[in-house]
Backbone as JSON, one array per atom type, in Angstrom:
{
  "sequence": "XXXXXXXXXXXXXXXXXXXXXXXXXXXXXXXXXXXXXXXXXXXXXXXXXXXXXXXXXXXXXXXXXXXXXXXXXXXXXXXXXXXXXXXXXXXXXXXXXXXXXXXXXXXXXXXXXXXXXXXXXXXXXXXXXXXXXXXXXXXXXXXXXXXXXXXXXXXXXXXXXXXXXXXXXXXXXXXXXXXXXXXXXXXXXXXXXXXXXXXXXXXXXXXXXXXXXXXXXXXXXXXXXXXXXXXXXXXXXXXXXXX",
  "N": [[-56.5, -52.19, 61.96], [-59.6, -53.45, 61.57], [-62.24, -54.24, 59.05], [-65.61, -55.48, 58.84], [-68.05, -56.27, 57.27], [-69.77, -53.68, 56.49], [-72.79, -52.14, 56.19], [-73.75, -49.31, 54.51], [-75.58, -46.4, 54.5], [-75.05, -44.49, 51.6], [-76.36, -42.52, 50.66], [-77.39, -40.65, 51.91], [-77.56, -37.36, 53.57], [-74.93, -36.31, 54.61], [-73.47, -34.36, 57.39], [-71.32, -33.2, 59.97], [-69.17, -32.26, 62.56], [-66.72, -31.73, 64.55], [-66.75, -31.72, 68.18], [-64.54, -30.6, 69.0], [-64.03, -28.58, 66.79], [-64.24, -25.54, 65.08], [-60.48, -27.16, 64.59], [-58.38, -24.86, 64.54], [-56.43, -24.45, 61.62], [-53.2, -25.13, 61.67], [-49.33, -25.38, 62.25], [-46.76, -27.59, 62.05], [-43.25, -27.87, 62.55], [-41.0, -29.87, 60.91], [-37.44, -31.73, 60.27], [-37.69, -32.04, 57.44], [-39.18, -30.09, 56.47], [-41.55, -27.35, 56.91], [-44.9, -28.35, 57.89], [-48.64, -28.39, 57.17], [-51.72, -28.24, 59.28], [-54.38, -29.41, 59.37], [-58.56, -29.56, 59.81], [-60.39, -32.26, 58.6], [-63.45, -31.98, 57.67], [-67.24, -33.18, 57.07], [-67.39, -32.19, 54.46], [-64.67, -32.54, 53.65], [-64.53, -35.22, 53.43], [-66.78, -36.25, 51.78], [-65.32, -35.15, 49.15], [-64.66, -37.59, 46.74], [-61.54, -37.83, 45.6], [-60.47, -36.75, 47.77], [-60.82, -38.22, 50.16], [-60.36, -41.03, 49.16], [-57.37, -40.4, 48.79], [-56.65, -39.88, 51.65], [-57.54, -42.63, 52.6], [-55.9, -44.5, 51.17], [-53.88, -43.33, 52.11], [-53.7, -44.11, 54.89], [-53.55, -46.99, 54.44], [-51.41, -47.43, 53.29], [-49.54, -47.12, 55.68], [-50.92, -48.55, 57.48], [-50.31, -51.78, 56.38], [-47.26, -52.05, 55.73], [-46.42, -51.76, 58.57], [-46.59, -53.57, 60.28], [-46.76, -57.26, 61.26], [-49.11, -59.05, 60.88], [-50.44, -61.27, 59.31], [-52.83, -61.14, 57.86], [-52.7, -58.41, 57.25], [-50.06, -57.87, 55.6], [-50.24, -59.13, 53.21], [-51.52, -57.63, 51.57], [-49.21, -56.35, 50.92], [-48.26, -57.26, 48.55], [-49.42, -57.11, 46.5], [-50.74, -54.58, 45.76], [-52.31, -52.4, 44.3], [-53.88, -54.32, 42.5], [-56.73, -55.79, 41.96], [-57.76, -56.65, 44.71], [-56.43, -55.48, 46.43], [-57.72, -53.03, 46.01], [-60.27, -53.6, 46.63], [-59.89, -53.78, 48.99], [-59.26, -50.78, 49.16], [-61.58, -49.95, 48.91], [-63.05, -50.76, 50.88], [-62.16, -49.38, 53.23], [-63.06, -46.9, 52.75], [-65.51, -47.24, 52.88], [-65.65, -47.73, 55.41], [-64.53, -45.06, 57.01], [-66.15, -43.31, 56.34], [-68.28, -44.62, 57.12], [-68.12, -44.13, 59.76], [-68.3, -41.16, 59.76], [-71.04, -40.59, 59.6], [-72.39, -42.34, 61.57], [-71.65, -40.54, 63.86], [-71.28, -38.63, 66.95], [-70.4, -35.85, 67.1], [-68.02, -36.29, 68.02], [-66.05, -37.0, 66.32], [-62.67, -36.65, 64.85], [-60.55, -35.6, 62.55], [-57.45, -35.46, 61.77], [-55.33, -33.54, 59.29], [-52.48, -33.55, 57.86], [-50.57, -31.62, 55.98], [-47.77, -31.42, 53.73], [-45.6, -29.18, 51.28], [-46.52, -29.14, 49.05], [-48.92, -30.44, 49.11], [-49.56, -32.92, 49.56], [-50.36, -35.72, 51.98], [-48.63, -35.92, 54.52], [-49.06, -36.76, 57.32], [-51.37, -38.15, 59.17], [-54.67, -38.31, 61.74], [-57.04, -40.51, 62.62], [-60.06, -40.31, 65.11], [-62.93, -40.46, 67.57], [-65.44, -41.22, 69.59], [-65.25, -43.7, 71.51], [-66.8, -46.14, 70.23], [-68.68, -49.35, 69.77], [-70.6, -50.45, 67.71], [-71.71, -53.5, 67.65], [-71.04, -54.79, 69.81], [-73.22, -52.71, 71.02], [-72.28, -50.66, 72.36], [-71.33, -47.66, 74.1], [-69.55, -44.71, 74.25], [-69.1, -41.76, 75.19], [-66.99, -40.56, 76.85], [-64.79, -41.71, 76.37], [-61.64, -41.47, 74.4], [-61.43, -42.83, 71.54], [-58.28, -43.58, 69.67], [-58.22, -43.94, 66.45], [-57.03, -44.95, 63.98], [-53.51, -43.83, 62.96], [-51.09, -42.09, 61.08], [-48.16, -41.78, 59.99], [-46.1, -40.59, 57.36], [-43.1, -42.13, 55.83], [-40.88, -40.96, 55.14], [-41.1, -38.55, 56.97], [-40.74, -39.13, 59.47], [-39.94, -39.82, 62.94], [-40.18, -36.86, 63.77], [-42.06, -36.09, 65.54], [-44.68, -36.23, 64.82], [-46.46, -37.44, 64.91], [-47.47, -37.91, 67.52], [-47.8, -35.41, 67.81], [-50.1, -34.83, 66.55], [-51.85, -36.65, 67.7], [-52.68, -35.1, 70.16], [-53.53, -33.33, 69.54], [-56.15, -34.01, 68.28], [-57.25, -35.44, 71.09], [-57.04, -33.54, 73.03], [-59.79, -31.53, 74.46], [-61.57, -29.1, 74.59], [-63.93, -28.74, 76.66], [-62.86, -30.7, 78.2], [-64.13, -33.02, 77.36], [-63.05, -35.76, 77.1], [-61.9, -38.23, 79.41], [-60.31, -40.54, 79.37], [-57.79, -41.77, 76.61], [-57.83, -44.25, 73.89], [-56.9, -47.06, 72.85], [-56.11, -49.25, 70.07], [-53.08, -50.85, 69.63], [-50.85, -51.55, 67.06], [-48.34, -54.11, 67.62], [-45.9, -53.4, 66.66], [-45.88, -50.56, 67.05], [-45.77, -50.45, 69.7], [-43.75, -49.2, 71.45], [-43.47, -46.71, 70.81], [-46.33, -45.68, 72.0], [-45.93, -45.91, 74.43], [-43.53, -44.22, 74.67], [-45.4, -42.3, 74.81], [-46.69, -41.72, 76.4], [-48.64, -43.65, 76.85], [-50.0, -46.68, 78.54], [-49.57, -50.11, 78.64], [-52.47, -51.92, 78.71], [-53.89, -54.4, 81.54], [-53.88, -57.43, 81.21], [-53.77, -59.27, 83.36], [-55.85, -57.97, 84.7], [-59.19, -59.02, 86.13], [-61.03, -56.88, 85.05], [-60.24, -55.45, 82.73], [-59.42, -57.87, 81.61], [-62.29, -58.44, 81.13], [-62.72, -56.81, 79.28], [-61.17, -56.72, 77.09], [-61.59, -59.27, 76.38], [-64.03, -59.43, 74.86], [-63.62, -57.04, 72.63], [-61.89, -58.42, 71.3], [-63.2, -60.52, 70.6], [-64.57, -59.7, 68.44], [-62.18, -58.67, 66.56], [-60.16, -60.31, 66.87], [-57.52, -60.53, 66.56], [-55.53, -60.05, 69.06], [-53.72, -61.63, 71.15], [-51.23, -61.55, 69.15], [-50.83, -59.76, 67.0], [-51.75, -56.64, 68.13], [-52.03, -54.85, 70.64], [-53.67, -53.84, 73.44], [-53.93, -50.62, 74.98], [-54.25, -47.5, 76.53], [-54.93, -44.41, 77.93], [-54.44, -41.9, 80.85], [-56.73, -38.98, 80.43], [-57.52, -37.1, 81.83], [-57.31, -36.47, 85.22], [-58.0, -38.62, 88.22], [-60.51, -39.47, 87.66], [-62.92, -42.05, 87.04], [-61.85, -45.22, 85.95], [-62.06, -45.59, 82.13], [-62.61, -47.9, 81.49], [-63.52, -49.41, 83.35], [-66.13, -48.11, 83.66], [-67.16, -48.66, 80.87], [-67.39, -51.64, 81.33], [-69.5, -51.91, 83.16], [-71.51, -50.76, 81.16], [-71.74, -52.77, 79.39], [-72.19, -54.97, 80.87], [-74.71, -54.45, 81.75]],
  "CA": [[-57.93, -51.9, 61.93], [-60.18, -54.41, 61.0], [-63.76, -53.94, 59.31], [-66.62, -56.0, 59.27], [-69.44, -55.68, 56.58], [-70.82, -52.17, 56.91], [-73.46, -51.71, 55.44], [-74.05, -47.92, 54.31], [-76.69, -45.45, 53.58], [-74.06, -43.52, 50.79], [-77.64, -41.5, 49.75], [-77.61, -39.82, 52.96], [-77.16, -36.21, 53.86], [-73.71, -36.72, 55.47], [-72.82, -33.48, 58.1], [-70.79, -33.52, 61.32], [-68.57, -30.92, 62.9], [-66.09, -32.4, 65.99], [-66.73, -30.8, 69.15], [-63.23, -29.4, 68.73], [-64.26, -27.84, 65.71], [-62.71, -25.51, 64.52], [-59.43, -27.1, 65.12], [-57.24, -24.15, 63.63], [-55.46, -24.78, 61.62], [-51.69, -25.0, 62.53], [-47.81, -25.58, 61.29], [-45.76, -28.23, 62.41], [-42.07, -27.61, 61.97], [-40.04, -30.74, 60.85], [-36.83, -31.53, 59.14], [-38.2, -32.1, 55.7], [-39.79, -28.57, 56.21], [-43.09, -27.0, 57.19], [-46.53, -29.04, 57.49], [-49.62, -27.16, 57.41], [-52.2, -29.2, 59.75], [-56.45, -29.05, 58.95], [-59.09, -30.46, 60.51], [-61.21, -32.71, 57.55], [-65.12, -32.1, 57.86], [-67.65, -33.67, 55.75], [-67.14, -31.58, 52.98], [-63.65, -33.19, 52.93], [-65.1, -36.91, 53.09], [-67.54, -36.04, 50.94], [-64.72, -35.42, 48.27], [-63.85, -38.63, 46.65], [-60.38, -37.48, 45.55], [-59.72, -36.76, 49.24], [-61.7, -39.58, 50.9], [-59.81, -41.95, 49.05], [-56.35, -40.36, 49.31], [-56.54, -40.51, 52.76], [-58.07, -43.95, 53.08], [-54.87, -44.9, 51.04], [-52.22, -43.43, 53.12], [-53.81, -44.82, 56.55], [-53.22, -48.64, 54.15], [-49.81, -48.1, 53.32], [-49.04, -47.3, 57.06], [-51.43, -50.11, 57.9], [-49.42, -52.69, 55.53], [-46.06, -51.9, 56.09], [-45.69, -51.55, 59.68], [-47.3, -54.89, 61.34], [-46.74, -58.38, 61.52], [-50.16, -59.62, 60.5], [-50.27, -61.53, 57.78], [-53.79, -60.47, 56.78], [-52.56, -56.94, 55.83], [-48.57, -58.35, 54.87], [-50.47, -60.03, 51.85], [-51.35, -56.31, 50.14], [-48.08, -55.48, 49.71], [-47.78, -57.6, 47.08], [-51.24, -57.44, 46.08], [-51.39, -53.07, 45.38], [-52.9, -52.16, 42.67], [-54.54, -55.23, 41.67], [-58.53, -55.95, 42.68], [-57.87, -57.08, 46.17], [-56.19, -54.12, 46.84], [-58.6, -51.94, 45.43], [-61.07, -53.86, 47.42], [-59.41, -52.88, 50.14], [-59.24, -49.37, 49.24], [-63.3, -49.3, 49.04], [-64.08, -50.89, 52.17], [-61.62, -48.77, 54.54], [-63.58, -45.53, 52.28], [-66.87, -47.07, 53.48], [-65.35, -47.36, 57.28], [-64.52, -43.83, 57.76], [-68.18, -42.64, 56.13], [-69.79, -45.15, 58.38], [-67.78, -43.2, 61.32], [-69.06, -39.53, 59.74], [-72.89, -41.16, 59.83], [-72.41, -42.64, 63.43], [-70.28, -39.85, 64.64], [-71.9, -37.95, 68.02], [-69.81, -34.19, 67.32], [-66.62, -36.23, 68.87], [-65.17, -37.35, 65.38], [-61.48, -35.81, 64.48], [-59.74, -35.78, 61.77], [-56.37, -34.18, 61.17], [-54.71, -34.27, 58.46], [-51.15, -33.02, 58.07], [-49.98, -31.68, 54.48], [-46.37, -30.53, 52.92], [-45.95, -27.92, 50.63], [-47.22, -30.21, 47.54], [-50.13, -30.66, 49.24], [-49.41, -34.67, 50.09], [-50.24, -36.32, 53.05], [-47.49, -36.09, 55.65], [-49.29, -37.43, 58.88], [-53.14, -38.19, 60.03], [-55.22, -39.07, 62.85], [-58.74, -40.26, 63.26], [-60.2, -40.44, 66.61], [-64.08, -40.49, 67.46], [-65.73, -41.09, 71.22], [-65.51, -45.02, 71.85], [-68.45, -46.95, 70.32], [-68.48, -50.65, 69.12], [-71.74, -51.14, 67.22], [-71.46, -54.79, 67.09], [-71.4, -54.76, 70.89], [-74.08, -51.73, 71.47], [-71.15, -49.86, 73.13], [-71.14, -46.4, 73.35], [-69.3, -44.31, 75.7], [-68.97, -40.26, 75.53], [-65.8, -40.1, 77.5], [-63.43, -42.14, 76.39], [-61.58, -41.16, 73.19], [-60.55, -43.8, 70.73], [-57.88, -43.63, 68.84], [-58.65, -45.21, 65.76], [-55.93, -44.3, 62.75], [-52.42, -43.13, 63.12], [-49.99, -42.71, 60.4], [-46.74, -40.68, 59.3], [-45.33, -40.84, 56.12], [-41.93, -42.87, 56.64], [-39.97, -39.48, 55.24], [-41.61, -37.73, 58.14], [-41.1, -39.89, 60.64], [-38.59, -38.65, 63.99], [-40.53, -35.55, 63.72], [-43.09, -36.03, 66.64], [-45.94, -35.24, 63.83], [-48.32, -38.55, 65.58], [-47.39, -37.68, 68.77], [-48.85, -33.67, 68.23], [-51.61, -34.8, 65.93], [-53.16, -37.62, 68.96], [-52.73, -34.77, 71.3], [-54.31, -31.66, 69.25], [-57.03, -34.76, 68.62], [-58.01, -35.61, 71.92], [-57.54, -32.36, 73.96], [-60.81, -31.27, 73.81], [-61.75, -27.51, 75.1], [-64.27, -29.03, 77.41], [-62.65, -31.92, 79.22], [-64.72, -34.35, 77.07], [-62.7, -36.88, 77.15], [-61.39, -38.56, 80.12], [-59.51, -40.98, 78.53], [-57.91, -42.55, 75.65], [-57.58, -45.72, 73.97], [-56.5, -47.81, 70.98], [-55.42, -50.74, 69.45], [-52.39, -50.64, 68.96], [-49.8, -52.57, 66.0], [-47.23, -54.53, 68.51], [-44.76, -52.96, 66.48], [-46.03, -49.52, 67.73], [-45.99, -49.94, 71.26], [-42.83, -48.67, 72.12], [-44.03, -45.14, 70.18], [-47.23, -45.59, 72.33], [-45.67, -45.82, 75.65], [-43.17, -43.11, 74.69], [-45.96, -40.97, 74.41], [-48.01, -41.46, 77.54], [-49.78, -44.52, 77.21], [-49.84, -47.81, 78.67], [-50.64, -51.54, 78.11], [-53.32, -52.45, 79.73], [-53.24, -55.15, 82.47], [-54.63, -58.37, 81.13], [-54.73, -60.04, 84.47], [-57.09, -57.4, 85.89], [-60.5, -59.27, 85.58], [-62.21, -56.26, 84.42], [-59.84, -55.49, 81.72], [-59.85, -59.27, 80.63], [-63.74, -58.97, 80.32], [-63.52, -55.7, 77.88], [-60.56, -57.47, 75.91], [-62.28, -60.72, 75.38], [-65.02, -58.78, 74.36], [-63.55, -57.17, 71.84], [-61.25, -59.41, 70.53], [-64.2, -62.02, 69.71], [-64.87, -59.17, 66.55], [-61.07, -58.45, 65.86], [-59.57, -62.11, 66.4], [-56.14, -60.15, 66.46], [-54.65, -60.05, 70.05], [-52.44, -60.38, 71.68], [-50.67, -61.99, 68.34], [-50.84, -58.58, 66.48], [-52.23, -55.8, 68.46], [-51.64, -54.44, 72.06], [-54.57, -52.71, 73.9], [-53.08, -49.44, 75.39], [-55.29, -46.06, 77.07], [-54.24, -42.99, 78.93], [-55.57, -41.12, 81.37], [-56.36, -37.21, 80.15], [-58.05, -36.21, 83.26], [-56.7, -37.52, 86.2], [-58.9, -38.31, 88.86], [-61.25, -40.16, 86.96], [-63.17, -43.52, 86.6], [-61.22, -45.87, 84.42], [-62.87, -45.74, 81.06], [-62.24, -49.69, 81.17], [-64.11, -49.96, 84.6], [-67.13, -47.52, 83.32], [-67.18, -49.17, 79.94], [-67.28, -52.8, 81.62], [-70.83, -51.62, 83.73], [-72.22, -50.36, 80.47], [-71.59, -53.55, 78.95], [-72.99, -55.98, 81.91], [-76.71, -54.12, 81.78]],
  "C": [[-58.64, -52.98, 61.15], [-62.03, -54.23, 60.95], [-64.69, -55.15, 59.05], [-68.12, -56.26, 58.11], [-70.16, -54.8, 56.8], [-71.3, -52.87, 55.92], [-73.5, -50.16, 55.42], [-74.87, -47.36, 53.42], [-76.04, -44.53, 52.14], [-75.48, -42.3, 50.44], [-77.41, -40.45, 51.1], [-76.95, -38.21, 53.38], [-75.99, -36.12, 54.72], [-73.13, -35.48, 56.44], [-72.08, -33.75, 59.55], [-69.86, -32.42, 61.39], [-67.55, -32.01, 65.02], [-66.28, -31.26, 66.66], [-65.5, -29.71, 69.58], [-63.52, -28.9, 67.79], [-64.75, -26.27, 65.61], [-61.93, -25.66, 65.25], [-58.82, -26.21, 64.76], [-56.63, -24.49, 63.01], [-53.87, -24.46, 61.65], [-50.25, -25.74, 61.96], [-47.36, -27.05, 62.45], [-44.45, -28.22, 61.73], [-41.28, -29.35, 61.94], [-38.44, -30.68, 60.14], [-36.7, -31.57, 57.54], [-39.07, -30.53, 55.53], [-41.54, -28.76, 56.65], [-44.51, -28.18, 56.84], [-47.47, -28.29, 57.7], [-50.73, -28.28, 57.6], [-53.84, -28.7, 60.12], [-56.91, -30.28, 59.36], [-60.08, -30.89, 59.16], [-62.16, -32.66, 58.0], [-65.42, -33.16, 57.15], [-67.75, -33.23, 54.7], [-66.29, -32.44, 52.75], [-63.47, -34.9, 52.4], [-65.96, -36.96, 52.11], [-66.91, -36.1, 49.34], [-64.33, -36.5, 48.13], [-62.55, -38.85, 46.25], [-59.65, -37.81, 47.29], [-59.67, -37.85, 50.03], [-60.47, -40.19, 50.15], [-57.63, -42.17, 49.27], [-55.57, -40.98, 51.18], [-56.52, -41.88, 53.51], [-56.79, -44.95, 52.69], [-53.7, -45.34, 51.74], [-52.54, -43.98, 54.51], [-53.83, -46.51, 55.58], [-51.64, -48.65, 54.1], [-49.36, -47.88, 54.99], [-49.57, -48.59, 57.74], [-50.67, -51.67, 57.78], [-48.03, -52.66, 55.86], [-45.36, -51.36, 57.26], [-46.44, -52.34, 60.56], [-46.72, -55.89, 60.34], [-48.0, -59.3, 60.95], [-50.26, -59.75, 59.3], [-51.72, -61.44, 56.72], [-53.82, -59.64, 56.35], [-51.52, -57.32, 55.17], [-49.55, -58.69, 53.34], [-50.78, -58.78, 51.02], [-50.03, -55.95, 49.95], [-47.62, -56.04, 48.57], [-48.67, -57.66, 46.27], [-51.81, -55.53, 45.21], [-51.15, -53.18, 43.88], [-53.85, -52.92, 41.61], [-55.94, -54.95, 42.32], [-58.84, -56.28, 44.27], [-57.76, -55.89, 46.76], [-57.09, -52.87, 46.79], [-59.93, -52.48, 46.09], [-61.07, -53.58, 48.5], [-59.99, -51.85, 50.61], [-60.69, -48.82, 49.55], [-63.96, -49.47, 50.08], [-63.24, -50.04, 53.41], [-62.49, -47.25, 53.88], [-64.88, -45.6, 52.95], [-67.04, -46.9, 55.19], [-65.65, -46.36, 57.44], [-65.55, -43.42, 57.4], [-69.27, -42.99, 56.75], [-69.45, -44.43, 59.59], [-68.57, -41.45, 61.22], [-70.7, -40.0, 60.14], [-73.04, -41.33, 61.22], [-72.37, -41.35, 64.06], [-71.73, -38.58, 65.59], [-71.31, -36.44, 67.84], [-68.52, -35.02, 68.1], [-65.72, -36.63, 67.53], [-64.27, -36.22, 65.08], [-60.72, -36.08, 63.69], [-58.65, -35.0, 61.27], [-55.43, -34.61, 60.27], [-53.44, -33.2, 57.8], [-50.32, -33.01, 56.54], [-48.63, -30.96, 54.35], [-47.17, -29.64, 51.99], [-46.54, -28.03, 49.15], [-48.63, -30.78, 48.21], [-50.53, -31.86, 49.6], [-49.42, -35.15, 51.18], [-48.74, -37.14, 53.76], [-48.0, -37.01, 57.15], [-51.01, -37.39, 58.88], [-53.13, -38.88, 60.73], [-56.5, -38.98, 62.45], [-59.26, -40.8, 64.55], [-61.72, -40.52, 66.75], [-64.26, -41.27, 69.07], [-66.14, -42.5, 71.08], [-67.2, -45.74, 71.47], [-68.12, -47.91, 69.34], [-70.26, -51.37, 68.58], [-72.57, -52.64, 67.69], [-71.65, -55.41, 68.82], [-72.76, -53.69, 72.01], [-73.44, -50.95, 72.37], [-71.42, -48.59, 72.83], [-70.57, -45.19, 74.45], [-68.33, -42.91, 75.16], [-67.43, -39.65, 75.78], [-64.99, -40.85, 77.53], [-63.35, -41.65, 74.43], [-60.93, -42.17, 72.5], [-59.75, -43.46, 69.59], [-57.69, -44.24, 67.67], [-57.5, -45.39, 64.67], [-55.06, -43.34, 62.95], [-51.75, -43.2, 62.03], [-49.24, -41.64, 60.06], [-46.51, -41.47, 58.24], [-43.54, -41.38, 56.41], [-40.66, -41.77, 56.17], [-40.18, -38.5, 56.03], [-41.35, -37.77, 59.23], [-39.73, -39.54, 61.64], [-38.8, -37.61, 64.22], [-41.88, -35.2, 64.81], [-44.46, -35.93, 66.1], [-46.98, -36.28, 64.7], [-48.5, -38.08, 66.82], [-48.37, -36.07, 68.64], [-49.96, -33.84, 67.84], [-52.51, -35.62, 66.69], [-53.32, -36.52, 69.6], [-53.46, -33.97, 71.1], [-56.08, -32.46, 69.0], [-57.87, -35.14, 69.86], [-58.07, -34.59, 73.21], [-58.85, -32.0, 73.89], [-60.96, -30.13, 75.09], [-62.54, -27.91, 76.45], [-64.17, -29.97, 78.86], [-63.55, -33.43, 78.53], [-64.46, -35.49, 77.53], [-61.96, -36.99, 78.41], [-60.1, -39.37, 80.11], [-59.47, -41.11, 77.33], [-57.52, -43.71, 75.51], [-57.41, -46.07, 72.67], [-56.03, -49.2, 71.02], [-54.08, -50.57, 68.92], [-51.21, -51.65, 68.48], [-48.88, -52.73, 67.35], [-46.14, -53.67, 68.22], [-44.54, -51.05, 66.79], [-46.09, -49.07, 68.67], [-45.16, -48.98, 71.53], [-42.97, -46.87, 71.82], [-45.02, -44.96, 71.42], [-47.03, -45.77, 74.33], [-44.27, -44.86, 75.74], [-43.97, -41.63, 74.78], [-47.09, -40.88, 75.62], [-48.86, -42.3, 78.1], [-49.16, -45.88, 78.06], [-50.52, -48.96, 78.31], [-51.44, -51.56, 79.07], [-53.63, -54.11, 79.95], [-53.94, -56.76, 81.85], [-55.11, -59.43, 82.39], [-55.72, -59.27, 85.48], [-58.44, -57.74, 85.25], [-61.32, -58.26, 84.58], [-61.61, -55.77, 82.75], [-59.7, -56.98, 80.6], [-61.09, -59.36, 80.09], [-63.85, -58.01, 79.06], [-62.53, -56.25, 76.62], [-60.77, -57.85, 74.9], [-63.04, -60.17, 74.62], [-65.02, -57.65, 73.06], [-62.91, -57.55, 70.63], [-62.32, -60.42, 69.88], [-65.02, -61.22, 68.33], [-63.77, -58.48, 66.02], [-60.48, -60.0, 65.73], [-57.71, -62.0, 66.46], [-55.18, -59.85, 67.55], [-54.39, -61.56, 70.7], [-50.99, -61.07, 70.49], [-50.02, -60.76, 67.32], [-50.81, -57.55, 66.87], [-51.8, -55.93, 70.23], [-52.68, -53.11, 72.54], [-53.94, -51.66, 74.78], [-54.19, -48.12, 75.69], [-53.88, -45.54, 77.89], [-55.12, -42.47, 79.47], [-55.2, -39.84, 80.98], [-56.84, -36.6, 81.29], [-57.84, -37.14, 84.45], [-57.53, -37.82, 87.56], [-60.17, -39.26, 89.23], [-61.71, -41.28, 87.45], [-62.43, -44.03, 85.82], [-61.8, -45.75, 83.47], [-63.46, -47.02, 81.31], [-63.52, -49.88, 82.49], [-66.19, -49.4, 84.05], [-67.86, -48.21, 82.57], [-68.12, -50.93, 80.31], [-69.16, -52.91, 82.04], [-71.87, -51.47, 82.45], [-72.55, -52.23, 79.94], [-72.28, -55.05, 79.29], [-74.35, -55.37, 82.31], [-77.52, -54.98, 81.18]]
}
């Protein structure tokens, strides 16, 4: 994940509610024992205890499971000022996503019996500022991570899926960026790469590679279809984009 200079209102009345909302919440059985799995509002962003926990454990999964040597350099770096610089601008990301967020933002967040982050997802309905993108029906997956004592336990795999089901059919597809070293998870689970020599997928690529800078060296673009049937996202997306 790579951010950008938000700027942010922090004064602002911050509410949102995902159109799945209420997700229930719900158990996942592993072998390390029971997870008990809640959907975070803005109450729970709102806490800076929480907010920042979270913002944590989606760095150490960030850091220690890619190739890219612009995150490789925190792991030797936690705890000092860089790091902690870090920590403040991935806190201002996800608050700029509650501010943006249309009713499609999701956040689940997957605790043991100590109360410690075992697994999250955040997800939110495809929109790239920076390009004036904004598109309803596709779901982006934005933040995946298991705890690496968790991990073999399907916990990403249930938490994308209880994420982008959505009661209505919202979403058509999904989509992500995903760490090279995560594909093989990410095409165990449904998805595929997507085609770089199909013109129309080369134009949404390029397009947003020229404000990540990180494929196809790092990252591997990857969607699914949830409703079958469909427009491509990619093809939809592409039209919005050429207005």
């Amino acid at each position: 994940m790579k951010t950008y200079g938000i700027n942010i209102n922090l004064g602002r009345n911050v509410t949102f509610g995902s159109k799945n909302n209420p997700i229930n919440s719900f158990e996942l059985d592993t072998s390390k024992g029971k997870l008990q799995v809640i959907e975070y509002t803005a109450k729970d962003f709102a806490n800076d205890k929480k907010l920042t926990n979270l913002s944590d454990f989606f760095i150490q999964g960030f850091i220690y499971n890619t190739k890219d040597p612009s995150l490789l350099k925190y792991q030797e770096k936690e705890h000092t000022p860089m790091y902690s610089n870090l920590l403040s601008n991935i806190k201002k990301y996800y608050l700029h996503m509650i501010e943006r967020d249309d009713g499609n933002m999701t956040t689940l967040v997957a605790l043991n019996k100590h109360k410690r982050i075992a697994g999250a997802v955040v997800s939110e309905a495809l929109q790239v500022e920076e390009l004036g993108l904004y598109d309803p029906k596709t779901c982006y997956v934005d933040s995946v991570a298991v705890a690496k004592e968790y991990r073999r336990n399907n916990i990403a795999k249930r938490l994308i899926e209880a994420a982008t089901k959505t009661p209505n059919n919202q979403f058509t597809d999904a989509f992500c960026a995903s760490d090279n070293m995560a594909v093989a998870f990410e095409l165990k689970n449904g998805y595929k790469i997507m085609d770089y020599n199909d013109s129309t997928v080369k134009f949404i690529i390029d397009k947003l590679n020229s404000l990540r800078g990180d494929f196809p060296d790092y990252i591997t673009y990857m969607d699914k279809k949830l409703i079958s049937g469909t427009e491509s996202w990619y093809e939809r997306v592409a039209k919005l984009l050429k207005k």
